[in-house]
C-alpha positions as CSV (number, residue, x, y, z in Angstrom):
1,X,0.0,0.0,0.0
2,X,1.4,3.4,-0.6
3,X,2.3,5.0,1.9
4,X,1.4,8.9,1.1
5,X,-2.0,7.4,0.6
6,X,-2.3,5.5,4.1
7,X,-1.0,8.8,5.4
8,X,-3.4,10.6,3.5
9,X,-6.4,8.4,5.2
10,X,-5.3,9.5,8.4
11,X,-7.1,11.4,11.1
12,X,-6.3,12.3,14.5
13,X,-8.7,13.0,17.3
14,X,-7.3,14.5,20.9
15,X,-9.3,13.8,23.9
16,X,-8.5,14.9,27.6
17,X,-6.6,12.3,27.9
18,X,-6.2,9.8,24.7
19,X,-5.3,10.6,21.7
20,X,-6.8,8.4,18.5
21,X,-5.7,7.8,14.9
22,X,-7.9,6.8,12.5
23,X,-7.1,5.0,9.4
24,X,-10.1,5.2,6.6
25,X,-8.0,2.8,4.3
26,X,-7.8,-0.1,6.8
27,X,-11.2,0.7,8.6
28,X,-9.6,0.4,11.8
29,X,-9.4,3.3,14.6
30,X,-6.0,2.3,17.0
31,X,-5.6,4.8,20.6
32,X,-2.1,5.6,21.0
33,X,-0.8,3.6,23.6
34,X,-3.7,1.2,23.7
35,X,-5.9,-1.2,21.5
36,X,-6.3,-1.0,17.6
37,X,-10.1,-1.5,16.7
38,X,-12.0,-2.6,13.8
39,X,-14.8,-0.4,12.3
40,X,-17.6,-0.1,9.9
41,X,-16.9,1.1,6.2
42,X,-14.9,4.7,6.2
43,X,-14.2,6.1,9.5
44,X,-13.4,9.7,9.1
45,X,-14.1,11.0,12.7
46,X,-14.2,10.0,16.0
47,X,-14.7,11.3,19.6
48,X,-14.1,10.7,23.4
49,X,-16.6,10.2,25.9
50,X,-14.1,9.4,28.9
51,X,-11.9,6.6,27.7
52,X,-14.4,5.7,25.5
53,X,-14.1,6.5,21.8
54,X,-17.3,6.6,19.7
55,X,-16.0,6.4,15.8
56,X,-18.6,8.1,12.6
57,X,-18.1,5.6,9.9
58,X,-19.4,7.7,6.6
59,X,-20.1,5.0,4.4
60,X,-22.0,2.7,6.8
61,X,-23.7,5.9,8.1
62,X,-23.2,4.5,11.7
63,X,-21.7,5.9,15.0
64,X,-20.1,2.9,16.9
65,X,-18.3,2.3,20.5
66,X,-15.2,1.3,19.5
67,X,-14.2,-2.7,20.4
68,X,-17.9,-3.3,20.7
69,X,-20.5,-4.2,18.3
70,X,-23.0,-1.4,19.1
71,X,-23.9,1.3,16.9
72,X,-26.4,3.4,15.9
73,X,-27.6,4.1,12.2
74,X,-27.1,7.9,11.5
75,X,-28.0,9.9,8.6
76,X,-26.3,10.0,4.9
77,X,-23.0,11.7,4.5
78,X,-22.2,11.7,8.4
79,X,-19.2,14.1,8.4
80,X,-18.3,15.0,11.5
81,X,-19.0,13.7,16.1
82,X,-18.5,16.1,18.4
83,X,-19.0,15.6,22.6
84,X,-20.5,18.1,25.1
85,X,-21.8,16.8,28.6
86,X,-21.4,13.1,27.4
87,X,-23.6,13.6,25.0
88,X,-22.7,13.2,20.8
89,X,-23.6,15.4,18.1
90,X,-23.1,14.6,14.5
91,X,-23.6,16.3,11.5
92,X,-24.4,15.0,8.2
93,X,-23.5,17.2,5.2
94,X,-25.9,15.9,2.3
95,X,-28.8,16.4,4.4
96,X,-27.8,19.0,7.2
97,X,-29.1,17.1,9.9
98,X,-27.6,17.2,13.4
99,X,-28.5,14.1,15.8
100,X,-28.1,14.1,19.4
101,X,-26.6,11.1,20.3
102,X,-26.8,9.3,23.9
103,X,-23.7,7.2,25.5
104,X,-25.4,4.5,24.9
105,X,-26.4,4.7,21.5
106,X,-29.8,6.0,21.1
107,X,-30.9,9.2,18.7
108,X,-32.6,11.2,21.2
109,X,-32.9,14.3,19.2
110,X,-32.9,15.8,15.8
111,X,-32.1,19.5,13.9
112,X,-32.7,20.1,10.2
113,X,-30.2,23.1,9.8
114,X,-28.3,23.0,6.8
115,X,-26.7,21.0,4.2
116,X,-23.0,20.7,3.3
117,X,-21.1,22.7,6.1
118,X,-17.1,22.5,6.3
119,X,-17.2,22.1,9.5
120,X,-19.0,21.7,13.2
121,X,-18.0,22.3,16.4
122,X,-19.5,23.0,19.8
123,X,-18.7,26.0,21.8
124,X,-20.0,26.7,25.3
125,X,-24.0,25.8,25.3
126,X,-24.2,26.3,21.1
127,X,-23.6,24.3,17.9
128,X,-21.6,26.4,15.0
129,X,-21.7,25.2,11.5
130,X,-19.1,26.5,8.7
131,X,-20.6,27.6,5.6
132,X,-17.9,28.7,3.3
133,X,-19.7,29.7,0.0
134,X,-22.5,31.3,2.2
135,X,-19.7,33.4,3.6
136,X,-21.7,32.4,7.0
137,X,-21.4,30.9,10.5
138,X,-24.8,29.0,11.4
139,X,-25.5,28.0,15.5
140,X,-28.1,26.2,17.2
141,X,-28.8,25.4,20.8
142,X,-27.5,22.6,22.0
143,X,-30.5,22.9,25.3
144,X,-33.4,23.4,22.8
145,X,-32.0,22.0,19.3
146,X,-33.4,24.7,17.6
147,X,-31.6,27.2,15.3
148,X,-30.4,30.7,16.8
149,X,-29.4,32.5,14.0
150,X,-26.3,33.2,11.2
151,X,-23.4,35.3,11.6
152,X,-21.6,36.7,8.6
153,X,-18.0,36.7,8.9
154,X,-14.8,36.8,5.9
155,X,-14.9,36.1,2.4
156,X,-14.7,32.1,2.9
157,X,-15.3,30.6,6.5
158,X,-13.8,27.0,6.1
159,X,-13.1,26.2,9.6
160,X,-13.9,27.5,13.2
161,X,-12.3,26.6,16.9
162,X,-13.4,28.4,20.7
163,X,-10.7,31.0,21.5
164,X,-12.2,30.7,24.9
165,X,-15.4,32.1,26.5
166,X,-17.6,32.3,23.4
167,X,-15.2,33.8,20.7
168,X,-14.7,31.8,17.6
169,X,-12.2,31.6,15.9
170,X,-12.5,31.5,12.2
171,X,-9.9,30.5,8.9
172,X,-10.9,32.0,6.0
173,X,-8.2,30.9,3.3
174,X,-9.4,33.5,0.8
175,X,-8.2,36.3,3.2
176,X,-5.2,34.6,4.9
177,X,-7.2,35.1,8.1
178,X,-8.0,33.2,11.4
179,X,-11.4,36.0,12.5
180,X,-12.1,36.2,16.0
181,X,-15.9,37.3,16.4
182,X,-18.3,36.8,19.3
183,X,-20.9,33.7,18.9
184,X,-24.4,33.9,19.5
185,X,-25.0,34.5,23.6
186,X,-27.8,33.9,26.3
187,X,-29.7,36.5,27.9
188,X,-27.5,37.0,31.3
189,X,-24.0,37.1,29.1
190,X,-25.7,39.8,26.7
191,X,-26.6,41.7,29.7
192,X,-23.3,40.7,31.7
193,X,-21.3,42.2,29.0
194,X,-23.3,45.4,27.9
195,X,-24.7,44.3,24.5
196,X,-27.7,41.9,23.2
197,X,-26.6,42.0,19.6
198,X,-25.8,38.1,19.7
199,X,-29.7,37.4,20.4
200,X,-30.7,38.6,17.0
201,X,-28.3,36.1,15.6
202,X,-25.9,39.2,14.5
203,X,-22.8,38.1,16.2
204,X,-20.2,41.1,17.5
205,X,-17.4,41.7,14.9
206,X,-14.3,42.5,17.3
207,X,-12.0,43.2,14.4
208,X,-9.4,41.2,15.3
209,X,-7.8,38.5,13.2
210,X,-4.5,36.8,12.8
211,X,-3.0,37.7,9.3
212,X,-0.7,34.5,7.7
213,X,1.8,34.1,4.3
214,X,-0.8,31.7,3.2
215,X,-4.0,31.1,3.1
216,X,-5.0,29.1,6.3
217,X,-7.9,26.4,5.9
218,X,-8.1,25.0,9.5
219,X,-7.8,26.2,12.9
220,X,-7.8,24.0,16.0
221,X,-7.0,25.2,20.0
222,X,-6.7,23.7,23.2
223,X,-6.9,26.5,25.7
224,X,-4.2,29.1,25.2
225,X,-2.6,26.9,22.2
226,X,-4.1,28.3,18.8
227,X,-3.1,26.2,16.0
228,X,-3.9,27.2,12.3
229,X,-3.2,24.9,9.1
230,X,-2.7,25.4,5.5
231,X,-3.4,22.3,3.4
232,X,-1.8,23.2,0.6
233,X,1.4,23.1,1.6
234,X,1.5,21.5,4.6
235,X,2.3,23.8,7.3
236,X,1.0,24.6,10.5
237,X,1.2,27.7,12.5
238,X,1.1,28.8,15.9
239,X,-0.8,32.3,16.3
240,X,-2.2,34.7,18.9
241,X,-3.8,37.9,18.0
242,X,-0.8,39.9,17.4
243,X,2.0,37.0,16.2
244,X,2.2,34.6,14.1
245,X,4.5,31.7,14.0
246,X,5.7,28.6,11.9
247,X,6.0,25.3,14.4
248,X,6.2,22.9,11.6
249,X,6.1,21.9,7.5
250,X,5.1,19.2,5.3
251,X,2.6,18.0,7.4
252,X,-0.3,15.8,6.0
253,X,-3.9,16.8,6.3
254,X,-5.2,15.1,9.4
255,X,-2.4,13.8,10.9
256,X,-1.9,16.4,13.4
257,X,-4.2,17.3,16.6
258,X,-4.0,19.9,19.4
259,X,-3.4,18.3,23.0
260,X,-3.2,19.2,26.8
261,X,0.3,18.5,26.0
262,X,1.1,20.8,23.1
263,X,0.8,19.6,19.1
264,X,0.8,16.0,17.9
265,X,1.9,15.0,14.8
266,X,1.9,12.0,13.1
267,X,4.6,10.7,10.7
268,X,3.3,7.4,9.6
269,X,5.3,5.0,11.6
270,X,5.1,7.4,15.4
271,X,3.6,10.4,17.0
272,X,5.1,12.9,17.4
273,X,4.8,15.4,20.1
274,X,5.9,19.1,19.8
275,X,5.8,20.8,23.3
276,X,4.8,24.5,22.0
277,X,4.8,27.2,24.0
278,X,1.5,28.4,25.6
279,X,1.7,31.4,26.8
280,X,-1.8,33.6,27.2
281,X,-2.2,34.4,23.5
């Protein structure tokens, strides 16, 4: 098999304390450190629930506990799992359906929001979906799985993080941008902090973004560590609001994570691990 493919196939998923690779050529999801596992057809996401990992296998539409034969069907195109409160979310981009998933493997709740998004994540109590050729940031409620509103941000919105509190951050490739703008808030934090825009689904604009030498299509933090990718050629960047940085090159998509312990990279024989500085950004 060649090996630029098999790294190709690769993702890497960081939890608290575990960090998985998946391997969408083998079907197989392995935890470093621990137990390889066999999975339905196409795994191309994954996420922990403790030292559980629940895998989203796209071409079985399924979400399966990994070394166990339960799973739940899901619907088409299943693209990306994402955990808040023990709880799983995934999205599914031909039909723009989010399903709220329990530990144990039962659909307990469904959103019709949007098709085709570039990416999902949750942030605080709210969903945000990527919408790159809308130029558009779509969020829900996780408590009510109900749609909140749309916030317009940059000229192409690929792929958004939390930059703590309820700031996004947001790559935008077209600009050479990572936006930081305020997501959609609840009553008490519109009041807390002066303002109620975020309830009409406006978002607050803070002007600030991170300017890079190329155009940056993902962005991934874990607390005070902001990471930003470009794709094209392979090299990821450590930035704040005010600096930008290059921590490494020639780095295949998906085979790098954010951790508690700094950036993971994998090579396709060993992680590695690349202890960056984390100072408050």
């Amino acid at each position: 098999m060649n090996p630029a493919a098999v790294l190709l196939a690769i993702t890497l998923v960081a939890g608290s304390h575990h960090v998985a690779l998946i391997d969408g050529l083998r079907n197989e999801v392995r935890v470093i450190g621990g137990a390889t596992f066999q999975t339905g057809e196409t795994p191309v996401d994954a996420a922990f629930v403790g030292n559980d990992v629940y895998v989203l296998e796209r071409d079985a539409h399924t979400l399966s506990l990994a070394g166990t034969s339960k799973r739940v069907s899901v619907a088409q195109d299943p693209a990306f799992v994402r955990e808040s409160n023990g709880k799983l979310y995934v999205y599914s981009r031909a039909t723009g359906t989010v399903e709220e998933i329990t530990r144990d493997l039962r659909v307990a709740r469904r959103l019709s929001i949007a098709p085709f998004a570039s990416d999902f994540e949750i942030v605080g109590r709210n969903g945000y979906l990527a919408f790159p050729h809308e130029a558009k940031v779509r969020t829900f409620s996780i408590a009510s799985m109900q749609a909140i509103g749309e916030i317009k941000v940059g000229a192409v919105p690929v792929d958004l993080a939390s930059a703590g509190g309820i700031t996004l951050a947001i790559a935008d490739p077209s600009a050479k941008r990572v936006w930081l703008i305020e997501g959609e808030q609840t009553m008490a934090q519109a009041i807390a902090r002066g303002f109620i825009r975020g309830l009409l689904g406006l978002g607050l604009s803070t002007n600030r973004h991170s300017e890079f030498p190329t155009g940056v299509d993902r962005v991934a933090t874990r607390g005070s560590l902001w990471i930003a990718y470009d794709s094209s050629s392979g090299t990821l960047y450590r930035f704040t609001k005010s600096k930008v940085t290059i921590v490494a090159r020639n780095v295949a998509p998906g085979s790098w994570a954010v951790t508690d312990d700094g950036l993971a990279i994998w090579d396709g024989t060993a992680l590695r691990l690349h202890s960056v500085e984390t100072a408050r950004p």
